[in-house]
C-alpha positions in Angstrom: 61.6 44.8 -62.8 64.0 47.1 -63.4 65.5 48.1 -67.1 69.2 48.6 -68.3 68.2 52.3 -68.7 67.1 52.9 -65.2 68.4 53.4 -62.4 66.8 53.1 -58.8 68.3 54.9 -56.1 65.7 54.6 -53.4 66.8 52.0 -51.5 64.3 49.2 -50.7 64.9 49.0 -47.2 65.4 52.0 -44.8 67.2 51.6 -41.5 64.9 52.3 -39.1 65.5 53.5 -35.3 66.8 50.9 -33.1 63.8 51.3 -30.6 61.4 50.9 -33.9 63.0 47.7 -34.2 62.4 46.7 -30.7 58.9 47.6 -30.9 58.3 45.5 -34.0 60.3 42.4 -32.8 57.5 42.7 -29.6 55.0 43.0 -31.3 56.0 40.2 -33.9 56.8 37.8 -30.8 53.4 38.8 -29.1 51.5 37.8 -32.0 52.9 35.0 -31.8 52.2 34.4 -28.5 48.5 35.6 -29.1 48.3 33.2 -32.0 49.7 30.1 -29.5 47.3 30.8 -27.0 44.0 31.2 -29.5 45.1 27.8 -31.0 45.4 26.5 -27.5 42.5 28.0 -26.7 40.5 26.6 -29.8 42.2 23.0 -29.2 40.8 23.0 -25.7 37.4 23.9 -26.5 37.3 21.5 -29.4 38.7 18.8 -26.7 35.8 19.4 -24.0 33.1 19.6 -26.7 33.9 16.2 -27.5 34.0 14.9 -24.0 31.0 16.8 -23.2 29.0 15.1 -26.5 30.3 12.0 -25.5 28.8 12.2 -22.0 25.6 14.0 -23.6 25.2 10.6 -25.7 26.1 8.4 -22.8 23.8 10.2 -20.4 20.8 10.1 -23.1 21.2 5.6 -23.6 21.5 5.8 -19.8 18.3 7.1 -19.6 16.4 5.1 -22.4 17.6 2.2 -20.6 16.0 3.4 -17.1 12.8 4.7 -19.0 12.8 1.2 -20.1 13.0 -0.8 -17.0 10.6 1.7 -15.3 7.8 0.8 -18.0 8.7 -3.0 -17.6 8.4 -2.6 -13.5 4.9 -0.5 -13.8 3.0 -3.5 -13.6 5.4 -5.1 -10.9 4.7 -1.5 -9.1 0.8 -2.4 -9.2 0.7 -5.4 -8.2 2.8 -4.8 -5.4 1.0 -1.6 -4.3 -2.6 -3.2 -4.1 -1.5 -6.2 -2.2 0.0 -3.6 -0.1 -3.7 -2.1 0.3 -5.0 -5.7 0.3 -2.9 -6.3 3.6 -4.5 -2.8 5.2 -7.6 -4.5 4.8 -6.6 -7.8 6.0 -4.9 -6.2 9.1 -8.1 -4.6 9.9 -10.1 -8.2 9.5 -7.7 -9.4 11.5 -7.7 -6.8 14.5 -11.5 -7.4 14.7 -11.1 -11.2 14.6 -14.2 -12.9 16.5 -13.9 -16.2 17.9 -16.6 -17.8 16.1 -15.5 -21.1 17.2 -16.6 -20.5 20.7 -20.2 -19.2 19.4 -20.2 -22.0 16.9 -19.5 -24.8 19.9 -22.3 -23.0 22.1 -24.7 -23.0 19.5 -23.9 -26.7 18.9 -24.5 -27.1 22.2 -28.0 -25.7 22.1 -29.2 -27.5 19.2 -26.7 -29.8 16.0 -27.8 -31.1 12.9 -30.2 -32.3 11.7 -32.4 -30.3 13.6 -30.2 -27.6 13.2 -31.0 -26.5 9.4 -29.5 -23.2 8.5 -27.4 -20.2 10.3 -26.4 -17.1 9.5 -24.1 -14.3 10.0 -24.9 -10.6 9.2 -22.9 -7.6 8.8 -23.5 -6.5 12.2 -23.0 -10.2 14.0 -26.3 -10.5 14.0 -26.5 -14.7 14.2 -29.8 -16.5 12.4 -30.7 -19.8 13.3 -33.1 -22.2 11.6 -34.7 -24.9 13.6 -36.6 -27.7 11.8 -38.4 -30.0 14.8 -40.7 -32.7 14.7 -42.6 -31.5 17.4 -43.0 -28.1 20.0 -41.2 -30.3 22.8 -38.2 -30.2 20.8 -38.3 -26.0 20.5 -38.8 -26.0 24.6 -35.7 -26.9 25.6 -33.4 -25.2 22.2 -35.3 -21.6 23.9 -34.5 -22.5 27.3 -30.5 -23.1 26.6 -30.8 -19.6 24.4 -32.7 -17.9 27.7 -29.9 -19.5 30.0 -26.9 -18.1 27.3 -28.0 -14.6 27.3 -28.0 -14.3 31.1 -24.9 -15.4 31.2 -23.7 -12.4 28.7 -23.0 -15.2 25.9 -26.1 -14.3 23.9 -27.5 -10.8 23.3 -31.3 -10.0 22.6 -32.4 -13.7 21.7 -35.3 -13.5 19.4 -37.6 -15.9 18.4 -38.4 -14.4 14.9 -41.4 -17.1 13.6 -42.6 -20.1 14.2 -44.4 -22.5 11.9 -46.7 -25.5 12.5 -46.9 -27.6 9.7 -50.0 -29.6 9.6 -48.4 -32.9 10.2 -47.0 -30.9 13.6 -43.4 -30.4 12.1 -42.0 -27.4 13.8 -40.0 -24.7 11.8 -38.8 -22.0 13.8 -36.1 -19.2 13.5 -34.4 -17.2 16.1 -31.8 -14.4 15.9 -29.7 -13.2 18.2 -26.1 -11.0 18.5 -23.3 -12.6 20.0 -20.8 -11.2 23.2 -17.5 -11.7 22.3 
């Protein structure tokens, strides 16, 4: 502040060149601009980091929500893949389907029940039958008819694995034999 006693003849503002004042009324309005456009700048950025933190969280429930329903299908998933193998296997029983039927009604024809007391299947189609007889004349004509089914290609390689004579004369006898199909 200035006292009574002095005097200031400097004078606070100096005119300056006409062009200096166009350079600093550029420079004032491109600062300006510069500041506009940083703000802008900083506005947008803020924006998309929203947005993009918004998605981030949306993305992450998405995927608790699939990690859930993949856990709750893995058992589903199993089950479904080994009756899927199950039906391999069941194809391939199925393709080498015998008609047992047939062999059953041949051998029925040979000899039923009660005579007829056990038979047998193996893993190679190897047929077992069991034979209980009163008597030999009942065996006689059961290993004719197996004779007269193997040469006509029904039976393969009849055998007539033992033979038992009780000594009341009951028979017990067991043949094996592989069937044509």
């Amino acid at each position: 502040m200035a006292t009574i006693n002095t005097i200031n003849l400097i004078r606070t503002k100096t005119p300056g060149s006409p062009q200096l004042g166009a350079i600093e009324s550029s420079l004032r309005k491109s600062g300006y601009v510069f500041l506009i456009t940083f703000l802008s700048i900083g506005l947008l950025v803020g924006v998309l980091y929203v947005l993009f933190s918004a998605e981030e969280k949306n993305l992450l429930s998405r995927k608790e929500e699939y990690e859930v329903r993949v856990n709750s299908d893995k058992q589903a998933e199993g089950l479904f893949r080994s009756i899927k193998d199950r039906t391999k296997i069941v194809e391939k029983t199925m393709t080498s389907k015998r008609p047992w039927s047939q062999l059953l009604d041949e051998t029925n024809a040979i000899v039923t029940p009660p005579v007829l007391t056990t038979i047998g299947v193996d893993d190679e189609n190897k047929i077992t039958l069991t034979v209980n007889a009163g008597s030999i004349d009942i065996i006689l004509p059961i290993v004719n008819a197996m004779i007269a089914q193997s040469q006509a290609n029904h039976f393969v390689n009849p055998q007539l694995i033992s033979l038992q004579i009780s000594k009341t004369g009951a028979v017990i006898a067991s043949f094996s034999f592989s069937a044509a199909f």
